[in-house]
C-alpha positions as CSV (number, residue, x, y, z in Angstrom):
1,X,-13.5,-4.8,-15.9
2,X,-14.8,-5.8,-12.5
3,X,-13.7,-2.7,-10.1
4,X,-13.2,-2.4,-6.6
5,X,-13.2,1.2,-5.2
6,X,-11.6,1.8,-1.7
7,X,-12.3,5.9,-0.4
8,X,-13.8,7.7,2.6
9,X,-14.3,10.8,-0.3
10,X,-18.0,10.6,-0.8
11,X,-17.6,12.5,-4.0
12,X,-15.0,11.4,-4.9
13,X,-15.8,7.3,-4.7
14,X,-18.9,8.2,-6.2
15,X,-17.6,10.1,-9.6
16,X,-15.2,6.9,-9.7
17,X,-18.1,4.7,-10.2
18,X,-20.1,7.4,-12.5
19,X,-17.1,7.4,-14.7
20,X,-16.3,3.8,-14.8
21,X,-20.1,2.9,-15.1
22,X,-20.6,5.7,-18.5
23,X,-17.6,3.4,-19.8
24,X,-19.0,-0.3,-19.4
25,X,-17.0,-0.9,-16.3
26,X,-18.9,-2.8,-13.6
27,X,-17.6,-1.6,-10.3
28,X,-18.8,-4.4,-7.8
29,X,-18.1,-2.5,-4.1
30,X,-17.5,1.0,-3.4
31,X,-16.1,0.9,0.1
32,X,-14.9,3.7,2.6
33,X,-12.3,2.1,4.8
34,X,-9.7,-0.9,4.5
35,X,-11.0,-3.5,6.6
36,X,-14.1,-3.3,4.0
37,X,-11.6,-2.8,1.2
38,X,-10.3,-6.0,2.4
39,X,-13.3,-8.1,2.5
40,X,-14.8,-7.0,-1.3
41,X,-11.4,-7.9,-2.5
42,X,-11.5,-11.6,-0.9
43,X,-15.6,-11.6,-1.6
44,X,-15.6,-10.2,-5.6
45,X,-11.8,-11.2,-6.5
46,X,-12.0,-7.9,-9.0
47,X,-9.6,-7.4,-11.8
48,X,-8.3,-4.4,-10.1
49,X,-8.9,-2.1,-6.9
50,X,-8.7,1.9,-6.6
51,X,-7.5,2.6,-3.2
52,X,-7.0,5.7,-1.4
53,X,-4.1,5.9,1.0
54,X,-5.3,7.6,3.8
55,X,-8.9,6.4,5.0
56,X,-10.3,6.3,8.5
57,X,-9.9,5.7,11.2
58,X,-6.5,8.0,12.0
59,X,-6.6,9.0,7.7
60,X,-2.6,8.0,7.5
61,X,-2.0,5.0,5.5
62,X,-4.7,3.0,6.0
63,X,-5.1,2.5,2.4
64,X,-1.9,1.2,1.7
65,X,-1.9,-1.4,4.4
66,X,-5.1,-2.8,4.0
67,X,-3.9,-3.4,0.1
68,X,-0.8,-5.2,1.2
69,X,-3.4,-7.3,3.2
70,X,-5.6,-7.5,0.5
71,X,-2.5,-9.0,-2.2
72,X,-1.8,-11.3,1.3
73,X,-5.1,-13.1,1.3
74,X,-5.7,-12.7,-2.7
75,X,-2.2,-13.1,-4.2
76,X,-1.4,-10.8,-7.3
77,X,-5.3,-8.8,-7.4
78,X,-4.3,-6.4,-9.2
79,X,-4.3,-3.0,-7.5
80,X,-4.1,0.9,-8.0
81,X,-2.7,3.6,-5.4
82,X,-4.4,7.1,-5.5
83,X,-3.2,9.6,-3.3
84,X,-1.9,12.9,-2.3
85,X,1.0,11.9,-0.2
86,X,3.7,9.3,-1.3
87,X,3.8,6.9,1.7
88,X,7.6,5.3,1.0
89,X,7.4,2.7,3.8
90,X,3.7,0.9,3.2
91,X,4.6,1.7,-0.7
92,X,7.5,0.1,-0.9
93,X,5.8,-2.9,0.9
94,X,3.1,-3.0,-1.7
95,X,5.6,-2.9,-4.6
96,X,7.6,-6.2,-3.3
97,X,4.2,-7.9,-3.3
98,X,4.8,-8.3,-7.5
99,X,3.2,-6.8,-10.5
100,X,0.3,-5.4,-10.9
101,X,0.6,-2.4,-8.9
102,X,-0.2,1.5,-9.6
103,X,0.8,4.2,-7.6
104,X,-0.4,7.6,-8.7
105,X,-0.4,11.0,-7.0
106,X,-4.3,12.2,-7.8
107,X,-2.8,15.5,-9.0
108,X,-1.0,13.8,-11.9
109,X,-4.3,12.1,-13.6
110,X,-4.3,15.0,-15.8
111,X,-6.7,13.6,-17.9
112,X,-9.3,11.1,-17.8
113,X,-7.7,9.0,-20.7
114,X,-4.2,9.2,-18.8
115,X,-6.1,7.3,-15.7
116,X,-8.2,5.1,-17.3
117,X,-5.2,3.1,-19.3
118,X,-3.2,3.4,-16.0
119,X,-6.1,1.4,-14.4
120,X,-6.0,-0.9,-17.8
121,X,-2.6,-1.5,-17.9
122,X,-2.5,-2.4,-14.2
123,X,-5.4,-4.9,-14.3
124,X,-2.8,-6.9,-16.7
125,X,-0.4,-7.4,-14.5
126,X,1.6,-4.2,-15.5
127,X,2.9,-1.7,-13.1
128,X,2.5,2.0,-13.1
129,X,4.3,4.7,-10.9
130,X,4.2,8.3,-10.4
131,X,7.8,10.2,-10.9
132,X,7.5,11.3,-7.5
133,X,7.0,7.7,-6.2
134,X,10.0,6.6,-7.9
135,X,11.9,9.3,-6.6
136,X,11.1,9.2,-3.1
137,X,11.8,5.1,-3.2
138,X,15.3,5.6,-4.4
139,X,15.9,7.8,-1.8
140,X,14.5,5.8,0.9
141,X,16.6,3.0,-0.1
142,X,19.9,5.0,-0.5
143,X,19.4,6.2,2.8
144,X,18.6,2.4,4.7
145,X,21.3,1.0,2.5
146,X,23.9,-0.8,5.0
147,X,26.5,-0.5,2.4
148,X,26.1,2.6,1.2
149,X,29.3,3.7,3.3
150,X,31.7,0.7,1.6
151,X,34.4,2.1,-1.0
152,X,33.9,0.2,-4.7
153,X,36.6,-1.9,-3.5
154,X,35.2,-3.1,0.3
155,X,32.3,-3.6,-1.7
156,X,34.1,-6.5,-4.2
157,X,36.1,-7.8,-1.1
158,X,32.5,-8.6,0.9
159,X,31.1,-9.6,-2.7
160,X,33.9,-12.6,-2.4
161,X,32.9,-13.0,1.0
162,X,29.8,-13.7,0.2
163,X,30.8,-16.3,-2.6
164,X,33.0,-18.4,0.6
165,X,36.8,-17.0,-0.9
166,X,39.0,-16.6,1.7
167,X,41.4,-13.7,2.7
168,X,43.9,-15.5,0.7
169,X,41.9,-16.6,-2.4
170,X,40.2,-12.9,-2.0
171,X,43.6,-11.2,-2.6
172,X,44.7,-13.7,-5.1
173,X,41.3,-12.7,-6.7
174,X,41.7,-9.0,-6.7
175,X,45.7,-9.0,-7.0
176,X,46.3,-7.6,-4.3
177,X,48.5,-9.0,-0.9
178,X,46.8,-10.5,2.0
179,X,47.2,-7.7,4.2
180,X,45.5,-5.1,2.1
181,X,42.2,-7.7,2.1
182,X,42.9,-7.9,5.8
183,X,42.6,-4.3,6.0
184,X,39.4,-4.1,3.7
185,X,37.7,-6.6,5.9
186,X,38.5,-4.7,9.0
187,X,37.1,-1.4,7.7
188,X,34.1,-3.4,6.4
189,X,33.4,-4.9,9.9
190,X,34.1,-1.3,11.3
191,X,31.6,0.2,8.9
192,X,28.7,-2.4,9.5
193,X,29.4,-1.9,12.9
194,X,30.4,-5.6,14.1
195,X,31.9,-4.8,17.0
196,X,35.2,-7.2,17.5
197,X,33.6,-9.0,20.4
198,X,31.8,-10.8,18.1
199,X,35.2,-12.0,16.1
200,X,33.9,-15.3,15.0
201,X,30.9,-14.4,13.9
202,X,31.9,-11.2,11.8
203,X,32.4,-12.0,8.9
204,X,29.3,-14.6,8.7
205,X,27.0,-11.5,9.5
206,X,28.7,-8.7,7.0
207,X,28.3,-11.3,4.4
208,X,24.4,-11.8,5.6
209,X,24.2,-8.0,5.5
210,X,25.4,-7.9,1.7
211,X,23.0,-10.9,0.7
212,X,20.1,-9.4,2.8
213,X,21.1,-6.0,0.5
C-alpha cells in the first residue's frame, strides 16, 4: 500500500514508517501537522492516511479536521484515526464523510497484527471503530437528539406529519379522535419549543425537525 502518515510524535511517525517499510509498504509522506497532511493527501492520492488527532499548532483536533478536509478535496481516501482522546464532534464529522474510515484509541492496538489489518481493512473501503468511539457517538447523539423528549406516540403522530396526513386522517390513522391528535401536536410543538407565535408555521418546522433527525 501507498501510506500517508500525519503526527507531530517524532518517534512515533518514524516507528510507523519503520514498521510499514519491514512489511513492503511504501509510505510516500510522513508529515507533522494537517495543513501538510492535507497537501500529501491531494499530491500522492495514497490508499490510506494515519492521522493523529491532536497536532500543532493548539494540539486539540487538528488531526481530525484537516482529514475531513482531506476526504473534501479527495472524496472517499481512505483514512485511519489514531488517538488518545475520542473527539465526538470532528469524529462524527469524519464518519458522515462515508466508508473508509478508522478510528482507533492508540492504547487499544494491542498488537501489531491487530493494527495492521485495521489499516488493511480500511484502505478497502471498510470501516473500523474503537468501542469507546462508538460509545461516546451514541451518547452524543442521544443527547442532541430534538426528539428525544417525544412519547412513542407524539413520535408516530409527527411521523404522519411528516408524510402530509392531516389531524383528521392522522387520528383516523392511529384510531384515535381528533382531539387526542390535537393534543399530541400541541405537546409536540411545546416540546420542540415552537412557540405559538409562529402558528402557521409550526407544524411545517416540527416536521423539518423530524426529517432533519
Amino acid at each position: 500500500m501507498r501510506i500517508v502518515i500525519a503526527d507531530d510524535a517524532v518517534l512515533l511517525r518514524e516507528g510507523l514508517v519503520r514498521l510499514l517499510t519491514e512489511r513492503a509498504h511504501q509510505v510516500v509522506s510522513a508529515v507533522g501537522d494537517g495543513d501538510a497532511l492535507v497537501a500529501a493527501v491531494v499530491a500522492h492520492r495514497p490508499d490510506v492516511s494515519i492521522v493523529d488527532v491532536r497536532m500543532p499548532p493548539s494540539h486539540t483536533d487538528e488531526g481530525l479536521r484537516a482529514a475531513v478536509q482531506a476526504r473534501r478535496l479527495v472524496p472517499r481516501t481512505p483514512i485511519l484515526v489514531l488517538s488518545q482522546y475520542v473527539e465526538v464532534s470532528y469524529a462524527d464529522d469524519l464518519l458522515a464523510t462515508g466508508a473508509g474510515i478508522g478510528y482507533l484509541l492508540k492504547d487499544r492496538v494491542a498488537a501489531i497484527g491487530e493494527f495492521l489489518d485495521a489499516l488493511e481493512r480500511v484502505s478497502r473501503g471498510g470501516t473500523v471503530l474503537d468501542p469507546e468511539v462508538i460509545g461516546q457517538l451514541f451518547a452524543r447523539r442521544r443527547r442532541d437528539d430534538p426528539l428525544r423528549g417525544l412519547t412513542p406516540r407524539e413520535r408516530e403522530v409527527l411521523a404522519l406529519m411528516a408524510e402530509g396526513h392531516s389531524n383528521t386522517a392522522i387520528a383516523r390513522a392511529l384510531v384515535v379522535t381528533d382531539g387526542a391528535v390535537e393534543k399530541h401536536v400541541r405537546n409536540i410543538f411545546t416540546k420542540l419549543d415552537l412557540p405559538p407565535d409562529t402558528e402557521q408555521h409550526r407544524r411545517v418546522r416540527a416536521v423539518l425537525t423530524y426529517l432533519r433527525t
